[in-house]
N, C-alpha and C positions, 0 to 999 in steps of 0.2 A: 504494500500500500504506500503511496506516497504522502503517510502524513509526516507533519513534522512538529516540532515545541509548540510549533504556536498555534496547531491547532487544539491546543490542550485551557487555551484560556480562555475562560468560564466568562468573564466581563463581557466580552462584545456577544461570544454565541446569546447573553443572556439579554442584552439591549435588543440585539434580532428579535429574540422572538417575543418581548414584552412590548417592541415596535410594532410586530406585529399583531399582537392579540390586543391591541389598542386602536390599530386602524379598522379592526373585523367588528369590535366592541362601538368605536364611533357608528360605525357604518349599520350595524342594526338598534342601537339605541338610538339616533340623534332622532329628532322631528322629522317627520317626512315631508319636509318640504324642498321648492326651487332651490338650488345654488349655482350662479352665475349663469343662469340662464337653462341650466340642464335639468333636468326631470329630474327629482329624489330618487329613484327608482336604478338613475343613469349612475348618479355619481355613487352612491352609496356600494354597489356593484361592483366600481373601481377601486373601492376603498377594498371589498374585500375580496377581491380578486389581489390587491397589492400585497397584503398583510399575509394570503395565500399563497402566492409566487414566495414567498418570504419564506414560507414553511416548506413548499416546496423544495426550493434548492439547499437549504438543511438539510433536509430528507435524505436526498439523494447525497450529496456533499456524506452523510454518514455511514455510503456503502465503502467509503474512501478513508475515513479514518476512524480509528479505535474510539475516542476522545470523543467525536463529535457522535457519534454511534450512543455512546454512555450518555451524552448530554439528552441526545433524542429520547434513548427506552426513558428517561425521568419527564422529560416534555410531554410528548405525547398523552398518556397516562393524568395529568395533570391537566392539558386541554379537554381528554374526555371528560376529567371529573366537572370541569368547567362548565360544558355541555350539559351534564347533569342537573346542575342546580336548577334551572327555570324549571323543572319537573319534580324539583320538592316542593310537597305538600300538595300537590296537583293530582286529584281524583285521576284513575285513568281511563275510565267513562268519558270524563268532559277534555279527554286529548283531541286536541285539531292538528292542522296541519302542520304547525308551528312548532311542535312538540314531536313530530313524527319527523319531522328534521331536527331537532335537535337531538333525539334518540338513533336516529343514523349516521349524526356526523359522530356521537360519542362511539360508536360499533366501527365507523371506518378509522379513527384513532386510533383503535384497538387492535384492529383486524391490521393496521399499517406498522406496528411494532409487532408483530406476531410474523409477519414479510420479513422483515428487515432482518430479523434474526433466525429465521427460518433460511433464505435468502442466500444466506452468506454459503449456508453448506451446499447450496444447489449451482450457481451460479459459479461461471468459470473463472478460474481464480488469477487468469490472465485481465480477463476481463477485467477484476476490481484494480489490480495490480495498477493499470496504465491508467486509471481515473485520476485525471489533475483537476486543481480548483474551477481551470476552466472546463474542462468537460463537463464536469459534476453538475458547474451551473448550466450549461446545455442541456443535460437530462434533467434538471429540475425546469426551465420555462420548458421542454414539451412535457415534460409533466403537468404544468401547472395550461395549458394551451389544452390538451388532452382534457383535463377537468372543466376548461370552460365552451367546449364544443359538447362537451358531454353534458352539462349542464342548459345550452341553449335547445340542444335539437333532441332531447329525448325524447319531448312528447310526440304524440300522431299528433302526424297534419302541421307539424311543426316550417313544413318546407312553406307552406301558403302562407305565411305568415314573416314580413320584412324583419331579418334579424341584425340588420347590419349596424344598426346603433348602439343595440345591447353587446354585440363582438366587439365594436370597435373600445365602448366602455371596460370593456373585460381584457380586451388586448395591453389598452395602457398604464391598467390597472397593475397586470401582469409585467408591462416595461419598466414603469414605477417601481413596483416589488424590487425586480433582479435588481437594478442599478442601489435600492436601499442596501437589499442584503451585500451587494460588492462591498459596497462604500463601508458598513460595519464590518464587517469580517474580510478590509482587504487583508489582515497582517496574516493571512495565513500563506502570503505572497512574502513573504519575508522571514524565513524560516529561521533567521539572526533574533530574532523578538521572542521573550521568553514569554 
């Protein structure tokens, strides 16, 4: 694997993803209204499509190193319990939709730390070997590009329907993201930095 020292420091991996679970946390708490002219619906989207891309190239970035791997199996785990809270105290008679997404994003947390360490023993071990910071980040935006086509066009009949706003929202939401997580975690590009 090509990790190195620095990918072993806790501070930035930690601002990543507290960045991120703060743009995902704006993004479904704020008021739903206009901003700067865009639909609520637009920008909010963007936020957590950002804060997503974020977790994404983590993700991935963890098949590449020990360190950032250990950082994940504690994150992950912790975002699901996240997801859980708005379902304390909540009858599960009176669950809507809202709650059937939050119960699946907490199961794909789960189910995505259960990969990753499953993963390792399957997965060719050349393969993880030549994973550098910038690959990693390459498989984490079609990672995270993957989740938002899958996200736009799941339902039927979804083709009739103009989605090129909500993409576009999702795309630079997703551009947003990568260039955050670079800019936090460039020092794993300077393996001098303890």
């Amino acid at each position: 694997m090509s990790e190195t020292q620095a990918d072993c420091r806790r501070l930035p991996f930690a601002l990543t993803v507290l960045l991120a679970a703060v743009l995902i946390g704006i993004a479904i708490l704020s008021p739903r209204t206009a901003l700067f002219g865009l639909d609520a619906a637009h920008w909010s989207r963007t936020l957590i499509f950002a804060g997503s891309a974020m977790l994404a190239l983590a993700y991935v970035d963890a098949f590449r190193s020990r360190c950032i791997r250990g950082f994940m199996t504690v994150t992950l785990p912790l975002l699901a319990l996240l997801c859980a809270l708005p379902l304390v105290g909540t009858d599960r008679a009176a669950w809507g939709a809202a709650e059937s997404l939050w119960v699946n994003a907490a199961i794909v947390l789960v189910l995505l730390v259960v990969f990753l360490h499953f993963s390792l023993h399957t997965m060719p071990t050349q393969w993880r070997h030549g994973l550098t910071p910038a690959r990693s980040a390459l498989w984490g935006i079609a990672l995270a590009l993957a989740g938002a086509l899958y996200w736009e066009l799941r339902g039927g009949g979804a083709a009739a329907v103009d989605k090129t706003l909500p993409l576009v929202a999702d795309a630079l939401g997703i551009l947003v993201g990568a260039v955050l997580f670079w800019l936090l975690m460039s020092h794993r590009l300077r393996p001098d930095t303890a």
